[in-house]
DSSP file (Angstrom, degrees, kcal/mol; ACC not computed):
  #  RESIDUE AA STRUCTURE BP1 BP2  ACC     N-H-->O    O-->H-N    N-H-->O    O-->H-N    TCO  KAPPA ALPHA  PHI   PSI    X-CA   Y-CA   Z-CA
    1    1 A X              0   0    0      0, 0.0     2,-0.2     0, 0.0     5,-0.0   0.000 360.0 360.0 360.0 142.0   21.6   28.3    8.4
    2    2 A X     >  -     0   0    0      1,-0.1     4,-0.6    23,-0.1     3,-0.4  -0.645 360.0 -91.8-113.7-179.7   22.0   24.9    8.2
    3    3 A X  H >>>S+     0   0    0      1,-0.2     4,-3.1     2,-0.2     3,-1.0   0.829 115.5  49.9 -32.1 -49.3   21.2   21.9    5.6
    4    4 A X  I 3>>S+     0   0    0      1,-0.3     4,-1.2     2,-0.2     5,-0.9   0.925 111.6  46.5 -85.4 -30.8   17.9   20.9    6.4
    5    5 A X  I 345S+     0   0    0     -3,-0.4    -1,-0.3     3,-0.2    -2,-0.2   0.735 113.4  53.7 -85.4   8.0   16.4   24.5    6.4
    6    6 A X  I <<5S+     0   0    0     -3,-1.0    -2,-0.2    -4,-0.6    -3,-0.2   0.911 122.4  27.1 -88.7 -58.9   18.3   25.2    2.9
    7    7 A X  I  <5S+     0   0    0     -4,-3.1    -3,-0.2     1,-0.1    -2,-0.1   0.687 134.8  27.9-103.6 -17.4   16.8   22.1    1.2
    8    8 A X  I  <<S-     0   0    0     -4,-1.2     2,-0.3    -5,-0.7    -3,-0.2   0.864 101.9-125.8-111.2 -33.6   13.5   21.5    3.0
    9    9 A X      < -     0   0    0     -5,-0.9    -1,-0.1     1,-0.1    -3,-0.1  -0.482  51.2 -49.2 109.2-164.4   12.5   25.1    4.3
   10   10 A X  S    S+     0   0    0     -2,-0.3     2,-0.6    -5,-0.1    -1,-0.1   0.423 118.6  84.6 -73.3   0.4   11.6   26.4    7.6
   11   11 A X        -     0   0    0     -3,-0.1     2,-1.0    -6,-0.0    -1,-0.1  -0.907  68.6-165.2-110.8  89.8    9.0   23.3    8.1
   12   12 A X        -     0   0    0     -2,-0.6     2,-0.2     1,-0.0    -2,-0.1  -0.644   7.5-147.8 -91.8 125.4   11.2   20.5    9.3
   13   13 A X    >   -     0   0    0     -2,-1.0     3,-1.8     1,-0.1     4,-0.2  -0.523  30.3-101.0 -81.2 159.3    9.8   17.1    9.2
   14   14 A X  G >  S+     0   0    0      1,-0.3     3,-1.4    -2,-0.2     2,-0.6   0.916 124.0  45.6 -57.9 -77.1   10.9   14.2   12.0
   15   15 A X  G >  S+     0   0    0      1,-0.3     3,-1.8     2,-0.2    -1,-0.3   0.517  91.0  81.8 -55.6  -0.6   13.4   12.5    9.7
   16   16 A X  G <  S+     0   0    0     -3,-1.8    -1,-0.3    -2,-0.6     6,-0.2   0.665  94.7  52.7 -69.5  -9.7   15.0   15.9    8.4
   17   17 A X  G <  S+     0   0    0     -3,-1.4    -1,-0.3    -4,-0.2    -2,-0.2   0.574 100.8  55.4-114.3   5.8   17.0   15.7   11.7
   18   18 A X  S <  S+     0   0    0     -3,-1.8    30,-0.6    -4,-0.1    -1,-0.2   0.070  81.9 124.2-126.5  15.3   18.5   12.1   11.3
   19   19 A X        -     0   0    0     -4,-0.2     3,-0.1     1,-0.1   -15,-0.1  -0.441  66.6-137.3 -62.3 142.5   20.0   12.8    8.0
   20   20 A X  S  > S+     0   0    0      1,-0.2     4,-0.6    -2,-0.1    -1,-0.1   0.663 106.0  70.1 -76.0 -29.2   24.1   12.3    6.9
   21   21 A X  T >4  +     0   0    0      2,-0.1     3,-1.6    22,-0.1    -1,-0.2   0.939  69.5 106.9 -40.3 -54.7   23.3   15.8    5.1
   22   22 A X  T 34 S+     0   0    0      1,-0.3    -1,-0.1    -6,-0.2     3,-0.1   0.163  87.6  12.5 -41.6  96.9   23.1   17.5    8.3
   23   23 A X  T 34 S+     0   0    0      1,-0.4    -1,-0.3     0, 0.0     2,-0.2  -0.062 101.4 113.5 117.2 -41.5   26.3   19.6    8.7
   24   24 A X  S << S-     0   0    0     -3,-1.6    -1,-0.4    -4,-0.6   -21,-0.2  -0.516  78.1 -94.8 -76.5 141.9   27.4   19.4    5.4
   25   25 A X        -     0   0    0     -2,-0.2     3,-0.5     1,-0.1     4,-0.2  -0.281  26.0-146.1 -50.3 109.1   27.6   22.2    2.7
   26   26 A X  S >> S+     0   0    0      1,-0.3     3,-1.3     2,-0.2     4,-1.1   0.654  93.6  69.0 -45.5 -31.7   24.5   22.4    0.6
   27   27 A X  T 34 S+     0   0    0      1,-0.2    -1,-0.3     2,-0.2     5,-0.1   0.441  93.2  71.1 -63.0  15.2   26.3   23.6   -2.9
   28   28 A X  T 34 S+     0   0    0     -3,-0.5    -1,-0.2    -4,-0.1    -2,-0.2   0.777 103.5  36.0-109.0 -19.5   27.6   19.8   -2.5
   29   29 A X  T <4 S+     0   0    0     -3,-1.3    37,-0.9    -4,-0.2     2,-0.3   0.414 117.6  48.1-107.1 -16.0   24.2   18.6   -3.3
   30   30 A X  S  < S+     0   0    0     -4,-1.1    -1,-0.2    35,-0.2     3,-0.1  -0.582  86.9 176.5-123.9  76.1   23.0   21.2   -6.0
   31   31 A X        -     0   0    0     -2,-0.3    34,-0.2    -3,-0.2     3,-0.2  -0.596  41.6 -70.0 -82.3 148.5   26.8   21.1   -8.4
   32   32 A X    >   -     0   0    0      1,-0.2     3,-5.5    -5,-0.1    -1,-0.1  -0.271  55.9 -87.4  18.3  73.5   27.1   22.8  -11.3
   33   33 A X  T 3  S+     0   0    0      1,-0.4    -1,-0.2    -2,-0.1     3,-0.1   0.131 126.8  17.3 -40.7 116.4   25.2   22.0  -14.5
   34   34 A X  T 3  S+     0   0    0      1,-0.3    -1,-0.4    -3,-0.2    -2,-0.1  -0.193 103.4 121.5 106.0 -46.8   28.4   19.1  -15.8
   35   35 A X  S <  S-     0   0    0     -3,-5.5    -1,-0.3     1,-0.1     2,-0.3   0.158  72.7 -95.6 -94.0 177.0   29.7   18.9  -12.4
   36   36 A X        -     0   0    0      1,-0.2     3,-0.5    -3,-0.1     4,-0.2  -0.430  26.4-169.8 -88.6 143.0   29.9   15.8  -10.8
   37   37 A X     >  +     0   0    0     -2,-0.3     4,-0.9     1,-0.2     3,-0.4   0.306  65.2 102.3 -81.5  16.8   27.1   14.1   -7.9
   38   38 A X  H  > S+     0   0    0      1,-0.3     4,-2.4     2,-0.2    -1,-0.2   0.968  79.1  37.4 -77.3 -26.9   29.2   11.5   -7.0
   39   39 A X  H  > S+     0   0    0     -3,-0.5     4,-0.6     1,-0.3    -1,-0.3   0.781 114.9  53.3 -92.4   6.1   30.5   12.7   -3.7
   40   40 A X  H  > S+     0   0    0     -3,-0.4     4,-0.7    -4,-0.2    -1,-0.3   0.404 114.8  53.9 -95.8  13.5   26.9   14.5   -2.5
   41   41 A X  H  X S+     0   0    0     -4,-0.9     4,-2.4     2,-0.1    -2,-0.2   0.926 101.1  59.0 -71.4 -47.3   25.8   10.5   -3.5
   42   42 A X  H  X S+     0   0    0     -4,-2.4     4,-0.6     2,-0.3    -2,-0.2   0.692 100.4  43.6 -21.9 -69.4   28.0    9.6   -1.5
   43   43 A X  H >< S+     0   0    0     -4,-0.6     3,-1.5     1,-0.2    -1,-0.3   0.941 119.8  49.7 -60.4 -60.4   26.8   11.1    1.6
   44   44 A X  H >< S+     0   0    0     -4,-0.7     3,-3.6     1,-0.2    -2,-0.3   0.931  91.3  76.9 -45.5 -62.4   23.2    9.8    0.4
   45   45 A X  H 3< S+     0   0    0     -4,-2.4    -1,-0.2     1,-0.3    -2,-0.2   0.478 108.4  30.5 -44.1 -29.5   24.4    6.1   -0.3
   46   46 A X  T << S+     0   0    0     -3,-1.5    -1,-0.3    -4,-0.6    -2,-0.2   0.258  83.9 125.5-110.8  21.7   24.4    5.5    3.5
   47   47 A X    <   -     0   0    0     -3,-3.6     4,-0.1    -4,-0.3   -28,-0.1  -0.053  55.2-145.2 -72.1 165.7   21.7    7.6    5.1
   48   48 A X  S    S+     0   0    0    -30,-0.6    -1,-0.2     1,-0.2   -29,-0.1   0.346 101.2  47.6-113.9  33.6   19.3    5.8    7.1
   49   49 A X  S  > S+     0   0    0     -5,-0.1     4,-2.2     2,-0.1     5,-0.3  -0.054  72.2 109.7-111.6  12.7   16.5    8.7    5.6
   50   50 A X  H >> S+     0   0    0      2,-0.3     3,-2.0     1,-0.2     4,-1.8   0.881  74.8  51.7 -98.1 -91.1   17.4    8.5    2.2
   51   51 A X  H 34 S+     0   0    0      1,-0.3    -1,-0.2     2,-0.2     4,-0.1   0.347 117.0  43.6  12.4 -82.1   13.9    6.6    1.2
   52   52 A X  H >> S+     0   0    0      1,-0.3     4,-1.8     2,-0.2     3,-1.2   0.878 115.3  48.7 -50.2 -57.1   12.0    9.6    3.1
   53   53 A X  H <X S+     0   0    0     -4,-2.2     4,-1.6    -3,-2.0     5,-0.3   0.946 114.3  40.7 -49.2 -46.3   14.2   12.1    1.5
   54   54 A X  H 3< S+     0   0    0     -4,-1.8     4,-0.4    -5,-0.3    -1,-0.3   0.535 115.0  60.9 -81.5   5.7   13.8   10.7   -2.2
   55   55 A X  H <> S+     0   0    0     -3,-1.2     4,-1.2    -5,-0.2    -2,-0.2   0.728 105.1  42.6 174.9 -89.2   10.2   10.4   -1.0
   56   56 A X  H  X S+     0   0    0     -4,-1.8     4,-2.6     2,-0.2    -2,-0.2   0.529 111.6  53.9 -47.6 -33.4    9.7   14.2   -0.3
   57   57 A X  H  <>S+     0   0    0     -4,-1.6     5,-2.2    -5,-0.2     4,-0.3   0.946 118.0  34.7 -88.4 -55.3   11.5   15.3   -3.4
   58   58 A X  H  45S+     0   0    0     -4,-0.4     3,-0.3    -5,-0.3    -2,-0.2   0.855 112.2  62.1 -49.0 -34.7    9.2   13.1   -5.8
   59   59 A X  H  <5S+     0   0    0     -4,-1.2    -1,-0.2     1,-0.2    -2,-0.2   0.969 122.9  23.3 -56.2 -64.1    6.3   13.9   -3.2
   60   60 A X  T  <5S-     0   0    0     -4,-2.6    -1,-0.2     1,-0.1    -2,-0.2   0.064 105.1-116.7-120.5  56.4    7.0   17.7   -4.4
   61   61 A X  T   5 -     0   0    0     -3,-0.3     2,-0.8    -4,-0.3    -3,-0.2   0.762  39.7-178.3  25.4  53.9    8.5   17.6   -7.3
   62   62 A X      < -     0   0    0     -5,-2.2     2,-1.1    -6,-0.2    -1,-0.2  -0.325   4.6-171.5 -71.8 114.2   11.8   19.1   -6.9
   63   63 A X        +     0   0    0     -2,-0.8     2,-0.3    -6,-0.1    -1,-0.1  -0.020  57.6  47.4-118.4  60.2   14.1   19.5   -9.9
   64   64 A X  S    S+     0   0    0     -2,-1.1     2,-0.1     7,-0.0   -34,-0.1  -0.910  88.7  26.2-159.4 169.6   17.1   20.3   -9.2
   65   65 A X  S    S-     0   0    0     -2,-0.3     2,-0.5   -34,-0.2     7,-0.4  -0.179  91.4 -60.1  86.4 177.7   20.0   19.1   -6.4
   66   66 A X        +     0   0    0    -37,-0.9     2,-0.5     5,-0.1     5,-0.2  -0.770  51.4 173.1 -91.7 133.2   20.3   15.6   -4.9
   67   67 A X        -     0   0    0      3,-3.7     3,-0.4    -2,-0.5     8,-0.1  -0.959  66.6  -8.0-148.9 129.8   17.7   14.5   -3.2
   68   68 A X  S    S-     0   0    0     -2,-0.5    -1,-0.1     1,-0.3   -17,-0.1   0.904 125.3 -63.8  61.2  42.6   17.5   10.3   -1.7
   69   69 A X  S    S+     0   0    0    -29,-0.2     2,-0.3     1,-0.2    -1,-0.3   0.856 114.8 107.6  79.7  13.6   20.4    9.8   -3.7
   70   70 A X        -     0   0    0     -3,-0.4    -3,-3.7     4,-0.0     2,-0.2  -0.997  62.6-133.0-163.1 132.3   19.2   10.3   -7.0
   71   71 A X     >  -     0   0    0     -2,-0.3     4,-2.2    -5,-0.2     3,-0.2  -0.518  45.0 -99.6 -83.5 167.4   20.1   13.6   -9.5
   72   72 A X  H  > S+     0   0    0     -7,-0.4     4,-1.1     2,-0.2     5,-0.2   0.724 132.2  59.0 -58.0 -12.9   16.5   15.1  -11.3
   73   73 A X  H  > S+     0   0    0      2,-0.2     4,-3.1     3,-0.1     3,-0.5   0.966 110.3  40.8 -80.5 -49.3   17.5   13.2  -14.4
   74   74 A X  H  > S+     0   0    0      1,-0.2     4,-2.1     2,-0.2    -2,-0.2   0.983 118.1  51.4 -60.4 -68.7   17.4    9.6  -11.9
   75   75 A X  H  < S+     0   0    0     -4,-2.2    -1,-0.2     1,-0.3    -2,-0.2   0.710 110.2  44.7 -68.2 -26.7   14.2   11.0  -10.2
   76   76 A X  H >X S+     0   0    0     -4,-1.1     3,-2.6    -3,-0.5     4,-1.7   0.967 109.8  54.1 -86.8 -53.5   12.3   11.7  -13.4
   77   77 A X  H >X S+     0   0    0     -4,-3.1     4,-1.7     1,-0.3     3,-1.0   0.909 108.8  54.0 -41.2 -53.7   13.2    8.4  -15.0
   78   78 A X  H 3< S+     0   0    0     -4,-2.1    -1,-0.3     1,-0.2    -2,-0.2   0.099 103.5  51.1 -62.4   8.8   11.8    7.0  -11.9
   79   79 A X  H <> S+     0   0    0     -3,-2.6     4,-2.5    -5,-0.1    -1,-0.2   0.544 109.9  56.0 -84.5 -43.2    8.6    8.6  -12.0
   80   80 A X  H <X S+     0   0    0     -4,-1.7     4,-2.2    -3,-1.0    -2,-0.2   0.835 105.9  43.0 -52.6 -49.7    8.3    7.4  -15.3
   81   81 A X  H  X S+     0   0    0     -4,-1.7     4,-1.2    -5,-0.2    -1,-0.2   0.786 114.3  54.3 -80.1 -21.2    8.8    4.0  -14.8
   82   82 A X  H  > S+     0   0    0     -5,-0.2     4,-0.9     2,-0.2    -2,-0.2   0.730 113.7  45.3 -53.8 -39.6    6.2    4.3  -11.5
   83   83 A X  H  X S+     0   0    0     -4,-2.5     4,-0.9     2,-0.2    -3,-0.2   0.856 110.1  54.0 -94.3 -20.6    3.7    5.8  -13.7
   84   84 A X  H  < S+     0   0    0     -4,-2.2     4,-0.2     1,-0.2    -2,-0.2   0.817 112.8  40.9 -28.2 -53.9    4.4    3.1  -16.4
   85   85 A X  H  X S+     0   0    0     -4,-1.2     4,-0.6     1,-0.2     3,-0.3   0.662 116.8  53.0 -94.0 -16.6    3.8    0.1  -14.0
   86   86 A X  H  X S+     0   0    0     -4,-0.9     4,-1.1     1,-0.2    -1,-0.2   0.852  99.4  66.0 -89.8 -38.2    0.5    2.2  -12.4
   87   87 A X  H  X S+     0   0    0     -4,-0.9     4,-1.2     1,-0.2     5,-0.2   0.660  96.0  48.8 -81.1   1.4   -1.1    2.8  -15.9
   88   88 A X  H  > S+     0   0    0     -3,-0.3     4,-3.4    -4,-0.2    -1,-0.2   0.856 115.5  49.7 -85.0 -40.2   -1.9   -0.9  -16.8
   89   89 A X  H  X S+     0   0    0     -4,-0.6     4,-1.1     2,-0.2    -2,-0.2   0.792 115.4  42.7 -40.4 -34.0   -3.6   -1.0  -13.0
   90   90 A X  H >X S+     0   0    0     -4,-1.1     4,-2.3     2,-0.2     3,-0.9   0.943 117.7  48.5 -83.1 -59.9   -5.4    2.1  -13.8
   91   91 A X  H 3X S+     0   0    0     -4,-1.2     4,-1.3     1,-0.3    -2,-0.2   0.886 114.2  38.6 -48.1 -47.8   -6.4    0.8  -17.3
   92   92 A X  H >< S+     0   0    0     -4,-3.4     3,-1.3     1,-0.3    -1,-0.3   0.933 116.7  57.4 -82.5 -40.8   -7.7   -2.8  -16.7
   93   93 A X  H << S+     0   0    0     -4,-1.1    -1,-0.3    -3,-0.9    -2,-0.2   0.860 107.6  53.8 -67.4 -35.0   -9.6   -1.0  -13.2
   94   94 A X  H 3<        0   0    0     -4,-2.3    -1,-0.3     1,-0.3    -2,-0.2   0.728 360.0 360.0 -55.3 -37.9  -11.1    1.3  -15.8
   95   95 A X    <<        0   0    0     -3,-1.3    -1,-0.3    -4,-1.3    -2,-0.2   0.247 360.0 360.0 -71.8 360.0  -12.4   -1.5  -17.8
């Protein structure tokens, strides 16, 4: 089985196939509660998918593993601050 059906499921999307993931061991991207992301970041830092990857995870709210670069702790902050900067937009449209 390879990466992209491990982390996305049997439904591959076009960019799934132009990933640096692709080939590489999947436990490398889901460590150990404590253990370190740095080298499945690594992998990310240069993808030319990473966007669409980080994209997809937010899209369906995955929480755990690496996904665009970014551990669930990185992805949640970053919802947070997305739904921060949306809610004055929402508010004042409201008005």
């Amino acid at each position: 089985m390879d990466i992209v059906n491990v982390l996305y499921g049997r439904q591959e999307r076009e960019w799934q196939g132009r990933a640096n993931c692709m080939g590489v061991d999947p436990d490398l991207f889901f460590p150990e509660r404590g253990a370190s992301t740095r080298e499945a970041k690594a992998v990310c830092r240069g993808c030319v998918v990473r966007e669409d990857c980080l994209d997809y995870a937010l899209s369906n709210g995955e929480k755990f593993g690496i996904w665009g670069g970014l551990s669930e702790r990185e992805r949640r902050r970053l919802r947070r601050e997305r739904a921060m900067r949306l809610q004055p937009a929402v508010s004042a449209s409201a008005s």
